[in-house]
Structures are given as C-alpha cells and as structure tokens.
C-alpha positions as a printed Julia matrix, in Angstrom:
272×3 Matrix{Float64}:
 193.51  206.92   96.67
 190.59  207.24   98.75
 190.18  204.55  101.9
 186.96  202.85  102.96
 186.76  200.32  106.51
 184.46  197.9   106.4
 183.04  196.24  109.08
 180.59  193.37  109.13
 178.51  193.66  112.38
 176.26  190.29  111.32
 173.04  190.83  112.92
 172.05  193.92  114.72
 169.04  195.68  116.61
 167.9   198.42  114.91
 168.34  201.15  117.46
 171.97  199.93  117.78
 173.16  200.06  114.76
 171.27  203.85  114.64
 173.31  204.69  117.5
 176.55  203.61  115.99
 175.99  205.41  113.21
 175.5   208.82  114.89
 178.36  208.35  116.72
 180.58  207.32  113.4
 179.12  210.45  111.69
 180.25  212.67  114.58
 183.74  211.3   114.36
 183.76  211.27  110.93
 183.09  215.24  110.84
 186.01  215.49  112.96
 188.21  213.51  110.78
 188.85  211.07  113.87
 187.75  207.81  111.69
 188.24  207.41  107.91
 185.36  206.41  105.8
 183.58  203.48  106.91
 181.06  201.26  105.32
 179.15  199.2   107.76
 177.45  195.83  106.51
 174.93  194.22  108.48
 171.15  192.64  108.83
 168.36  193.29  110.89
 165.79  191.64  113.21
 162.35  192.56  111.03
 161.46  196.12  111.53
 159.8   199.08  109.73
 161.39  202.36  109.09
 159.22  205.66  108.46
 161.86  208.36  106.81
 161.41  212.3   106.76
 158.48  212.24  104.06
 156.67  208.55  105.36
 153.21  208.63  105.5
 151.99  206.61  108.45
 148.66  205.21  106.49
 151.56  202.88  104.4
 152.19  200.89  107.16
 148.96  198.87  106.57
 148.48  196.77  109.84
 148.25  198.13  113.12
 151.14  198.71  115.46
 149.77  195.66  118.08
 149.65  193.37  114.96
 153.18  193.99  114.09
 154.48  194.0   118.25
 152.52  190.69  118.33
 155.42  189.25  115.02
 158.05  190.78  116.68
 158.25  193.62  114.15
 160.0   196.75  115.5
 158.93  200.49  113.95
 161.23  203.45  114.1
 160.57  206.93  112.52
 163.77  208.29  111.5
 165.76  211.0   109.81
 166.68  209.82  106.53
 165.29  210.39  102.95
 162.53  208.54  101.69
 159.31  206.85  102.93
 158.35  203.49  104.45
 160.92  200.04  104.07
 161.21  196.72  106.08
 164.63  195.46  107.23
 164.8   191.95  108.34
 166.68  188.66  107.78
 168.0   188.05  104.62
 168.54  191.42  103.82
 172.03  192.77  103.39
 171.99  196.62  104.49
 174.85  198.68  103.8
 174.97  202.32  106.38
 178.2   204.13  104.37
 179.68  206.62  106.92
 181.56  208.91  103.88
 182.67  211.92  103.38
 181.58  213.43  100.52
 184.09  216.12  100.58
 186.95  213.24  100.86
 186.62  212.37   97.67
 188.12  213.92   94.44
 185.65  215.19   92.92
 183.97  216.11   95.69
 180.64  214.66   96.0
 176.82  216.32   95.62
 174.03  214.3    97.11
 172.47  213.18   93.99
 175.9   212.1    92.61
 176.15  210.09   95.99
 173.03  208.07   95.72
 173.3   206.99   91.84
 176.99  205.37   93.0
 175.07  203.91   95.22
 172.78  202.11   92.79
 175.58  201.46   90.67
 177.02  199.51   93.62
 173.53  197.47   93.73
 173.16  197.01   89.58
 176.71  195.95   89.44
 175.66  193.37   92.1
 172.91  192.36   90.36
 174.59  192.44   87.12
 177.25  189.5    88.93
 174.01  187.23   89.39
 172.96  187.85   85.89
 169.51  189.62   87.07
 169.3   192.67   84.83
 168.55  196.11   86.92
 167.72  199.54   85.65
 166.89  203.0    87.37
 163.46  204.29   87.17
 163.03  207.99   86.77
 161.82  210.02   89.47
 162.37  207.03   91.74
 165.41  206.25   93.93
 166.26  202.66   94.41
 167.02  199.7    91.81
 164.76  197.36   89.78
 164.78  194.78   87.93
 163.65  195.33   83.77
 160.32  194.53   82.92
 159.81  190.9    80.8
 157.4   189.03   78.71
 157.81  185.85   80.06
 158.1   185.3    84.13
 157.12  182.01   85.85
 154.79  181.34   88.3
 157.01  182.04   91.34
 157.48  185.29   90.36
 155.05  188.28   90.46
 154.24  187.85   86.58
 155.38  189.22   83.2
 155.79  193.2    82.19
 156.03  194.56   86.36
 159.63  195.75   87.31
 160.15  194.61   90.68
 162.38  196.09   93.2
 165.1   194.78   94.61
 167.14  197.25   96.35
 166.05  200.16   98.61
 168.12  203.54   98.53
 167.57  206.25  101.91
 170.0   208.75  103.03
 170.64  211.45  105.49
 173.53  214.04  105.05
 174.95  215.92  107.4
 177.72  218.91  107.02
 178.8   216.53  104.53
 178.5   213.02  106.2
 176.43  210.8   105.15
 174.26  207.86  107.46
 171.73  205.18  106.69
 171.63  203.87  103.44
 171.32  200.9   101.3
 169.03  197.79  101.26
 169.57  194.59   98.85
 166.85  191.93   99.46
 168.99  188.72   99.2
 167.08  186.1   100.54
 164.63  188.3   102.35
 161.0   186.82  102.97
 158.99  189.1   101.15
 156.01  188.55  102.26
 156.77  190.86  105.49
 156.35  193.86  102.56
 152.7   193.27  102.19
 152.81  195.04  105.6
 153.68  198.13  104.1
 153.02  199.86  100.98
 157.05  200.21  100.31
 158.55  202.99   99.58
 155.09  204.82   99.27
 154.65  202.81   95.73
 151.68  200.75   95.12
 151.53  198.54   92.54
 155.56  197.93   92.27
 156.52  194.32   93.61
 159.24  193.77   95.55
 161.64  190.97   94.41
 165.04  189.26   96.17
 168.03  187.7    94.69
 166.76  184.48   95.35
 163.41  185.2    93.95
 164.82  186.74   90.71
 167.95  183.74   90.43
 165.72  180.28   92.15
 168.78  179.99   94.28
 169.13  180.82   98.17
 172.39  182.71   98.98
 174.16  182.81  101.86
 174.5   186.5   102.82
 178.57  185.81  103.47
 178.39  185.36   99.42
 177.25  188.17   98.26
 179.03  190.68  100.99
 182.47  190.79   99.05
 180.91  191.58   96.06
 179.03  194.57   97.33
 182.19  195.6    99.07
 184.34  194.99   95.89
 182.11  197.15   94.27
 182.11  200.1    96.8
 185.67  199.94   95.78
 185.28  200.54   92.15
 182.65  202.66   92.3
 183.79  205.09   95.43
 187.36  204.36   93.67
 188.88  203.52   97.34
 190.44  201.0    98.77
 189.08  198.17  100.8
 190.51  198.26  104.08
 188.26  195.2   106.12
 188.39  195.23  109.84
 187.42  191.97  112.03
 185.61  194.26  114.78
 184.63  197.68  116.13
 187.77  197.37  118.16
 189.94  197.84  114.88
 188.08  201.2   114.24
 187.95  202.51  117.45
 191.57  201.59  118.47
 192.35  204.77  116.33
 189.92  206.78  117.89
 191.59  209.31  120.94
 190.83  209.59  123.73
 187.9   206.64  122.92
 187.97  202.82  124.88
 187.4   200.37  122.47
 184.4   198.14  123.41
 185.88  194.93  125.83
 185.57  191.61  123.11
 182.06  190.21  122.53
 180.4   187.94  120.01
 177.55  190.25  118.62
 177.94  194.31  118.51
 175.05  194.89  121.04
 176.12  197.72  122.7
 178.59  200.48  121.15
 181.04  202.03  123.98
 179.53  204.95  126.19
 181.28  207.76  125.33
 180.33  207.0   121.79
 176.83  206.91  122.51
 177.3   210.36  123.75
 178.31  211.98  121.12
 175.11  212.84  119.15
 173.88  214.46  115.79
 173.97  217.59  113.88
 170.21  217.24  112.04
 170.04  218.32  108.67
 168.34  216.21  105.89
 168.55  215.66  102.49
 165.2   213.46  100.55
C-alpha cells in the first residue's frame, strides 16, 4: 500500500508555502521524499492561475494592499480564488505514477473532489459535481433561510487547481470552513458569475475549528488515494530523510523553508 506524509504547517505566507512546494515537487521527481500532503491556511490573498483573467479581480490592486490582501499569478489550472483564514487548503505533493493504477490528470482531480464531498457528506451538507466545472457544490434547494444566499443556487464550497509536472503534482485544494466570504465579492471566483460561494459554517450554522475538520480530510485522502496516513509533527520529520539536505533548526511557524531547498526549482509544464 501506497504512503502519504502529512504535515500541518498552520498558517503560512503565500509565497512560502509556493516555495515549499517547488522544492517538494523537485524531490519528489527524484524519489527523495514519499508522497506528501501538506495542510495549511493562508493570510487573505488572491491567486490568478494559467487561464485568469485579470478584469475578475474587481477592485483595484491599492484597494486590496490597503486590507492586507496579497495577489500572486501562478502556474496552476484554473482562474481567480481567495485564500484566507478559515480556509483549510490542501497542496498534495503525489506521484501519480506511484500509484497502482497509475494516475491521469482528470482521474486525479475527481479523487480530489471525492475527498471534499466525502467531507461534506460527514457534516451532512449534500455536494455534487457540476459538469464542465471543476470544484464541489452544494445541491440546489427549495427552501434556504435568510442567512444563506436563497433557494434553487448551488453554492460552492470547495475550490479545485492543479499543476502537473513529469508526473508531480502541486497546488491544489480549497474547503471554505469558516472562511469570511465576503472577501469573494472581490473577485468574480473562479471566473463564474452568478454562483455563490458558501462555507461549512454557512451551510451547517455552526463555526468549526479548523483542527476538526483536518483529520477528516486526511482520513479521507486515505481512502480515496488508498494510502496510508503517515502524520509528521514538522518539516524536520520530512526532511530528516532527505540526503544530503539540513533540516530547518526548530521554530514555531514554517516561515522560511531551508536554503538549499529553496534552490532547487521547477520543471514548468501545466495541466488546466
């Protein structure tokens, strides 16, 4: 059976954790790490993928500096998303030909919203795919009340962007927990107008801690990605297998991945 490491990194900077994660893919390719599943949350900040059109971000780039709201354009599928408190974001570092049956792309991203509508499912919130669309919403009802976004709209409630690389994949998965959703009005998300965006907390009336709903997410990685959970306490763990490779020296937050990982850089070709 198939092996994931996890590692919860609580809150990270954006270009950070981007960093990390071209380093881990780079490793990964040489078979130096195993697959690793990184769980984390971000300070607020926008993302523009490959196919992001600039006119959805819908304020101007002094109005979001001015709340503290980073941008980054980047090389994963996909078009405009917000990451920010409350959110739990999941960057799988896999490879695809690790696992038996191999792996296509498409296969890859529909385990990935069966990770995210299993979830769901565990809250009772009912989730469905939408055709032609990547990501996971909620099924449409008759009867909503007034703190949600009203009856018959499917809302989303999980974001879905990858990048594959000779095999490796980056980026990945966003489940609005207890995210304040009103930071999405800054954006038309995901390039869709007129689909609402919806939490856990919004969809359920009850405010999760994030440290709740991780082990289900990872649980379900399991079952899905039929591998086991291997959970590390820190970078350390991960990199302590690593030749030739210093682990970082002991700190509270993940702020700064060693140098020699930062180093090793990225092999750029994209799948949407």
């Amino acid at each position: 059976m198939n092996s994931i490491a996890v590692l919860h990194l609580g809150v990270v900077d954006y270009g950070t954790a981007l960093h990390l994660q071209e380093t881990l893919v780079e490793l990964r390719k040489q078979a130096r790490v195993p697959n690793v599943l990184l769980l984390l949350e971000h300070p607020p900040v926008i993302t523009l993928g490959r196919n992001a059109k600039p006119s959805n971000i819908v304020v101007s780039r002094e109005f979001l500096a001015s709340k503290g709201v980073e941008v980054f354009e980047i090389n994963r599928g996909g078009d405009v998303t917000f990451h920010g408190p409350g959110q739990l974001v999941a960057y799988p570092i896999f490879d695809l030909r690790s696992f038996s049956p191999k792996l296509g792309a498409v296969d890859y991203v529909r385990k990935l919203e069966e990770v995210l509508m299993r979830t769901c499912a565990q809250y009772r919130i009912e989730t469905q795919r939408i055709r032609g669309m990547t990501g996971v919403w909620t099924v449409a009802d008759t009867v909503a009340s007034e703190a949600r976004v009203g009856p018959d709209a499917e809302r989303k409630i999980a974001a879905i962007g990858v990048h594959i690389s000779g095999g490796v994949t980056s980026h990945g998965l966003a489940l609005n927990v207890t995210t304040d959703l009103e930071y999405f009005k800054l954006i038309v998300p995901c390039g869709i107008s007129g689909k609402p965006v919806t939490s856990i907390q919004l969809e359920t009336g009850t405010r999760l801690p994030i440290e709740e709903v991780l082990p289900l997410v990872t649980r379900n990685f399991g079952f899905v990605f039929d591998s086991q959970i291997l959970w590390l306490e820190s970078l350390d763990g991960l990199l302590a297998s690593v030749p030739g490779v210093a682990a970082p020296a002991p700190q509270d937050t993940p702020a700064k991945t060693p140098e020699e990982l930062r180093r090793l850089h990225r092999q750029d070709t994209h799948f949407a």
